[in-house]
Biotite code that builds the C-alpha atoms (Angstrom):
import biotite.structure as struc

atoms = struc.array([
    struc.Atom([-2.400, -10.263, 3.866], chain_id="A", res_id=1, res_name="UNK", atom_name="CA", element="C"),
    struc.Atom([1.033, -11.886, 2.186], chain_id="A", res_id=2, res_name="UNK", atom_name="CA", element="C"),
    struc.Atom([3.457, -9.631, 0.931], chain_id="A", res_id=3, res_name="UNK", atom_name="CA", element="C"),
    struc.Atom([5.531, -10.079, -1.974], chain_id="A", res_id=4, res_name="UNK", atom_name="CA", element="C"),
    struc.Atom([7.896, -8.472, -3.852], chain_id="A", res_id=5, res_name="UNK", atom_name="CA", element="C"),
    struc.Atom([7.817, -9.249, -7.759], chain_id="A", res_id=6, res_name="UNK", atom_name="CA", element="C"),
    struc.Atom([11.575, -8.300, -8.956], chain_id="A", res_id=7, res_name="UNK", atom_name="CA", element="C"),
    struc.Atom([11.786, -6.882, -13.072], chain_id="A", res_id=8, res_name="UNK", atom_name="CA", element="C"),
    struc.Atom([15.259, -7.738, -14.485], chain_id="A", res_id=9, res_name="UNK", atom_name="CA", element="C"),
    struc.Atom([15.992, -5.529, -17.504], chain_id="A", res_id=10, res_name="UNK", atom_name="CA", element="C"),
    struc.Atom([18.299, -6.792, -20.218], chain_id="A", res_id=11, res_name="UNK", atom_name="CA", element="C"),
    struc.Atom([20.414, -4.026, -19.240], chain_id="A", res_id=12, res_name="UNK", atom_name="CA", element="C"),
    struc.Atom([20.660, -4.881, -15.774], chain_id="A", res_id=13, res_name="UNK", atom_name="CA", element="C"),
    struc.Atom([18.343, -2.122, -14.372], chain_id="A", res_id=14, res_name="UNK", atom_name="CA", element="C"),
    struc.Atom([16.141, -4.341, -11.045], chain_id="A", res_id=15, res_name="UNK", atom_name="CA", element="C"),
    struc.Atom([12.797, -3.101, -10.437], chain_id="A", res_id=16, res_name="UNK", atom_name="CA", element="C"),
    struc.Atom([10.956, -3.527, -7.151], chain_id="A", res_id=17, res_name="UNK", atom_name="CA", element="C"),
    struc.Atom([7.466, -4.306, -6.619], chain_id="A", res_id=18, res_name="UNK", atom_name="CA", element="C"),
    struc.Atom([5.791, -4.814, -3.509], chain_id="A", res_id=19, res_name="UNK", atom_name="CA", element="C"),
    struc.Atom([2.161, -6.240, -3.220], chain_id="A", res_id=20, res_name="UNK", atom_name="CA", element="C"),
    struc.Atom([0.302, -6.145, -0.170], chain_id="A", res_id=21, res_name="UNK", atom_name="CA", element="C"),
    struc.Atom([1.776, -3.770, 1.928], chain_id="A", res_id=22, res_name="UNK", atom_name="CA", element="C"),
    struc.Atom([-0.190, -0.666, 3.585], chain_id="A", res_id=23, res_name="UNK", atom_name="CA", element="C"),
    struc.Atom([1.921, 2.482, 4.833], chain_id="A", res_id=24, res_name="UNK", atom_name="CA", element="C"),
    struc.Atom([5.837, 2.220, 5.278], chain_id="A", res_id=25, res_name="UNK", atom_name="CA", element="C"),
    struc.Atom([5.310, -1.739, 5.054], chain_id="A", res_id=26, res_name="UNK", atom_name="CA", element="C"),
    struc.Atom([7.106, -2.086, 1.928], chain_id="A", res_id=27, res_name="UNK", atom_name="CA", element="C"),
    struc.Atom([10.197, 0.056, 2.278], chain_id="A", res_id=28, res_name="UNK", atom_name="CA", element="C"),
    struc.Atom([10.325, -1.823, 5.785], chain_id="A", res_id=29, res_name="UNK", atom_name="CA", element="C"),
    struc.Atom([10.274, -4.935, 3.427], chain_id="A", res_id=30, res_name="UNK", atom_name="CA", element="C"),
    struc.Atom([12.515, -4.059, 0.600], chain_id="A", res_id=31, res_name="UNK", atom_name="CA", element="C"),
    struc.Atom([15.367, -2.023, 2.676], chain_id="A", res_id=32, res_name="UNK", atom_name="CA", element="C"),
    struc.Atom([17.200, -5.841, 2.772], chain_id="A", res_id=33, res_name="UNK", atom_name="CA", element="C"),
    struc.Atom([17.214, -5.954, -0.826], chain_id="A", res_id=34, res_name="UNK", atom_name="CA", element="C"),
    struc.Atom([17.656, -2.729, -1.843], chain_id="A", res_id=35, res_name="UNK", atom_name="CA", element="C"),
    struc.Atom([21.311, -2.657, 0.715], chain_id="A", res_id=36, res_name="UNK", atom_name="CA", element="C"),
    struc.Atom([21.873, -5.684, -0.939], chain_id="A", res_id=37, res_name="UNK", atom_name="CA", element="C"),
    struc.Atom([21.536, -4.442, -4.701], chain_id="A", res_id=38, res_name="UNK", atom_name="CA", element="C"),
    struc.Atom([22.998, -0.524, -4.289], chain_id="A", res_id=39, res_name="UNK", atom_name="CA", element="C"),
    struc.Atom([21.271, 2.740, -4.952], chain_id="A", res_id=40, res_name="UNK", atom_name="CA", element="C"),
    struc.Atom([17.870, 2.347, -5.617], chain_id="A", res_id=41, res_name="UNK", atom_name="CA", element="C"),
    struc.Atom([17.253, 5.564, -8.959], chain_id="A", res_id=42, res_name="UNK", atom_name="CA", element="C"),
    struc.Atom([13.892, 6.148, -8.286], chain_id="A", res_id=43, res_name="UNK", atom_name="CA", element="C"),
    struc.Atom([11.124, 4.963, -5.594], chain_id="A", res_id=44, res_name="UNK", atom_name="CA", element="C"),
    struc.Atom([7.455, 5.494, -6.665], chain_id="A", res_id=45, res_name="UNK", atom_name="CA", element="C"),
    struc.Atom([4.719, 4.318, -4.307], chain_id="A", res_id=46, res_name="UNK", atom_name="CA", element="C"),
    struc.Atom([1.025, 2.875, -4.661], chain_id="A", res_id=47, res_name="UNK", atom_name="CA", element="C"),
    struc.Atom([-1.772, 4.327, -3.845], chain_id="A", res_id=48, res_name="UNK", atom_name="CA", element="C"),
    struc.Atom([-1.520, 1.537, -0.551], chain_id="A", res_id=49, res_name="UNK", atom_name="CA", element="C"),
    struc.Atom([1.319, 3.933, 0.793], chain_id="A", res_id=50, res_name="UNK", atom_name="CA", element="C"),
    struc.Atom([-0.696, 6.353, 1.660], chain_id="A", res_id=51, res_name="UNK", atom_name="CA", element="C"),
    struc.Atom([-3.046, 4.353, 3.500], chain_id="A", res_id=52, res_name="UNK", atom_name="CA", element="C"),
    struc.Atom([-3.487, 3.611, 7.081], chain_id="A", res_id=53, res_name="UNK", atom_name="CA", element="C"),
    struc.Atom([-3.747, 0.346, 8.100], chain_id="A", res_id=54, res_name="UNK", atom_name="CA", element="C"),
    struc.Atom([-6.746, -0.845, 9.953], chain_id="A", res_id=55, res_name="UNK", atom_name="CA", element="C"),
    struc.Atom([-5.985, -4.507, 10.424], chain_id="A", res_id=56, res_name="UNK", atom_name="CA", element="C"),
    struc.Atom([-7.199, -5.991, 13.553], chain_id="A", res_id=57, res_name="UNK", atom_name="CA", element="C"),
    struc.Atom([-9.473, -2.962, 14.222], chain_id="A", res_id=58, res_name="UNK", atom_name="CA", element="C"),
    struc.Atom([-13.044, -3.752, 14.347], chain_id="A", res_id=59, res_name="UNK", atom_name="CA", element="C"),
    struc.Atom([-15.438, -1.557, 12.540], chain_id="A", res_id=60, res_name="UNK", atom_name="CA", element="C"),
    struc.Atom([-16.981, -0.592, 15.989], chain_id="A", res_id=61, res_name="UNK", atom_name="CA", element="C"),
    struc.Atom([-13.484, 0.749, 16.904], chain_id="A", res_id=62, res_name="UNK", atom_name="CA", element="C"),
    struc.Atom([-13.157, 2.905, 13.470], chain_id="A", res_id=63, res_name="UNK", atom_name="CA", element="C"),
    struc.Atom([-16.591, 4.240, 13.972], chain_id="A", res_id=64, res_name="UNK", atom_name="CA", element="C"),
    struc.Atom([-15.992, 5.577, 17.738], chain_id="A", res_id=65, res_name="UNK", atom_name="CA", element="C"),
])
């Protein structure tokens, strides 16, 4: 799958982050450029995809033992 990141300018100047489809530590991997690049990142919240394993190029035969 493509990733992506989607960047949210506020008026005030505030840059949110959002990655879409990453799996796992993918998209702090993919993001660490940007974020050196912009400063302190204020708060990190991650997807529900974070906190799954990725299983691409793993045949179902292989999952199922």
């Amino acid at each position: 799958m493509v990733k992506k990141i989607v960047f949210k300018i506020s008026p005030d100047g505030d840059i949110d982050l959002e990655v879409l489809g990453a799996v796992g530590t993918e998209c702090e991997d993919f993001t660490a450029p940007f974020e050196a690049a912009l400063g302190k990142v204020t708060v990190r919240e991650h997807k529900d995809t974070f906190y799954a394993e990725k299983t691409e190029g793993v045949s179902q035969e292989q999952e199922n033992g």
